[in-house]
C-alpha positions in Angstrom: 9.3 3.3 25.4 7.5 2.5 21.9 9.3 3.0 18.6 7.3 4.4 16.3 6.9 3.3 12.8 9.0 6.4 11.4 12.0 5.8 13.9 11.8 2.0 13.3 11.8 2.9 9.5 15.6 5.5 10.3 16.8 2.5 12.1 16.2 0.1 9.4 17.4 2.5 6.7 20.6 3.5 8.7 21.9 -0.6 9.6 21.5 -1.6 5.8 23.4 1.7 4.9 25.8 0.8 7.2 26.1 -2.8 6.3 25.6 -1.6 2.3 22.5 -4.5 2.1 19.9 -3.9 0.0 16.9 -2.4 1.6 14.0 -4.3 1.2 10.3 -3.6 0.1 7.7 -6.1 -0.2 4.0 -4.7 -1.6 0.7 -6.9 -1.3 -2.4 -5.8 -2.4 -5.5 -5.6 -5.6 -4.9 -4.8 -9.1 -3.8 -1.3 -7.8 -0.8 -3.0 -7.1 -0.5 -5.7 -9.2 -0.8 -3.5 -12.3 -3.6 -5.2 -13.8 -5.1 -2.6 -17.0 -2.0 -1.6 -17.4 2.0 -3.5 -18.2 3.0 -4.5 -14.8 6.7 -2.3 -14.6 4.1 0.9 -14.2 2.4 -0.4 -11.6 3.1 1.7 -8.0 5.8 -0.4 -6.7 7.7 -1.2 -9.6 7.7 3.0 -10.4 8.4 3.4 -6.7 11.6 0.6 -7.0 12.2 2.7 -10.4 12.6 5.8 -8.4 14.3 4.8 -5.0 17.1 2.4 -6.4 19.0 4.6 -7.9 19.1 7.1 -5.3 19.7 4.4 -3.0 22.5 3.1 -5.0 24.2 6.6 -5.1 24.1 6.4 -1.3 25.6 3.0 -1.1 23.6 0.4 -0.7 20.6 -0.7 -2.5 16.7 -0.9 -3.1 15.1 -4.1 -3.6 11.2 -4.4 -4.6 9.7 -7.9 -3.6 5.9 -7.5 -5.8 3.5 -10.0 -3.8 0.0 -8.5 -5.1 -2.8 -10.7 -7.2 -5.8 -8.2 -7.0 -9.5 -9.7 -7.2 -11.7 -9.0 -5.0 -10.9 -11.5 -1.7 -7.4 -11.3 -2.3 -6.5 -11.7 1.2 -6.1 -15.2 1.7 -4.1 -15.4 -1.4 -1.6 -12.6 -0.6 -1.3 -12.8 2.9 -2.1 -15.8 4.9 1.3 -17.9 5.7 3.6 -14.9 5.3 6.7 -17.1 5.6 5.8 -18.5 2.6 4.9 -15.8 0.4 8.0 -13.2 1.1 11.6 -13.8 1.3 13.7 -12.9 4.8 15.1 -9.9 5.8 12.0 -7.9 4.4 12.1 -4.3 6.0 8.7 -2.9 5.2 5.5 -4.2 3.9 2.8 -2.1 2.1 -1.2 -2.7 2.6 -3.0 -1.3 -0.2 -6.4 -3.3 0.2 -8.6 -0.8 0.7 -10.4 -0.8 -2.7 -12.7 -3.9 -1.8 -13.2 -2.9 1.8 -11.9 -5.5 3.4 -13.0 -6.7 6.9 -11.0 -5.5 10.0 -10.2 -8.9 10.8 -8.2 -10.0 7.7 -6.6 -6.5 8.3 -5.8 -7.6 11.8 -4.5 -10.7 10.5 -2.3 -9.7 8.4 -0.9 -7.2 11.0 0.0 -9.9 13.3 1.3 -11.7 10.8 3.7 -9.1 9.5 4.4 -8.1 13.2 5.9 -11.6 14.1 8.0 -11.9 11.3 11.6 -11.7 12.0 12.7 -8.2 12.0 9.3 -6.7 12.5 9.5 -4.8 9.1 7.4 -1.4 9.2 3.9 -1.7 7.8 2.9 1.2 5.3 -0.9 1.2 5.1 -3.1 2.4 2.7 -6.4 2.4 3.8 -8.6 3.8 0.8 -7.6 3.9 -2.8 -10.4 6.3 -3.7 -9.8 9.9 -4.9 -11.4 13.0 -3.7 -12.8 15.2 -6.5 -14.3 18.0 -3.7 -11.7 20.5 -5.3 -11.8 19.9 -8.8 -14.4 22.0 -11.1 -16.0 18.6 -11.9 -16.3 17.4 -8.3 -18.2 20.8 -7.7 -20.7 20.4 -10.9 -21.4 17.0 -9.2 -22.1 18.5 -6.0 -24.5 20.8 -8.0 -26.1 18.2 -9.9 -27.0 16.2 -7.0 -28.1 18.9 -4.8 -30.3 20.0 -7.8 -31.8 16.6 -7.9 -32.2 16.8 -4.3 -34.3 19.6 -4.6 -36.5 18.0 -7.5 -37.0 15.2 -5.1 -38.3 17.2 -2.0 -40.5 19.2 -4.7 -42.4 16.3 -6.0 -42.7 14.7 -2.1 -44.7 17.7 -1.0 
């Protein structure tokens, strides 16, 4: 039977609270992640490692952050390729946050495999798109509005 990626991430949890090791996070990605525009500790990982460590310390054992991201568009190459090299051992979950410059499937692939034969297969937390949905907001709907208006100038002036 398959473990999935939450039961693999209980598992992985549970032996380094039970071995009180750190638990280990390593994040690769653009300047989402690398906190470029902005001072680096308030970048997402470093505000995530901010957040988690000290609950995981209460708990006995530990959180450890392991910040791999450049940011640039073609990143790829430079944050993932030879994965032995660019992360420590005993990482337990990686993070994808590369969907800002569309990357192609096959660098995501790659980088899948790669993370999947590493020892201890850590789990893989993916973010696919880094883009934010306005639908809800008031100014998402004066947008729809605007563009539907211009739609309608358009068709006007075609007939």
């Amino acid at each position: 039977m398959a473990i999935n990626q939450s039961q693999s991430l209980m598992r992985k949890l549970a032996d380094r609270y039970s071995k009180h090791e750190a638990f280990v996070f390593a994040s690769f990605g653009s300047s989402v992640t690398a906190g470029h525009d902005n001072f680096i500790n308030q970048s997402w990982p470093f505000q995530l490692e901010q957040l988690l460590a000290p609950v995981f310390k209460a708990t006995g054992f530990d959180f450890k952050l392991q910040q791999r991201a450049v940011g640039g568009y073609g990143e790829m190459p430079y944050t993932a390729g030879c994965m032995a090299g660019r992360v420590e051992e005993g990482i337990d979950a990686v993070d994808w946050e590369w969907g800002m410059f569309y990357d192609s499937k096959c660098e995501t692939h790659h980088f899948l495999q790669e993370v999947d034969r590493m020892p201890g297969r850590p789990v893989i937390f993916g973010f696919e798109d880094t883009s934010l949905s306005f639908a809800d907001t008031e100014e998402g709907q004066k947008l729809r509005q605007r563009r539907c208006r211009v739609r309608l100038r358009e068709e006007v002036a075609t007939e």
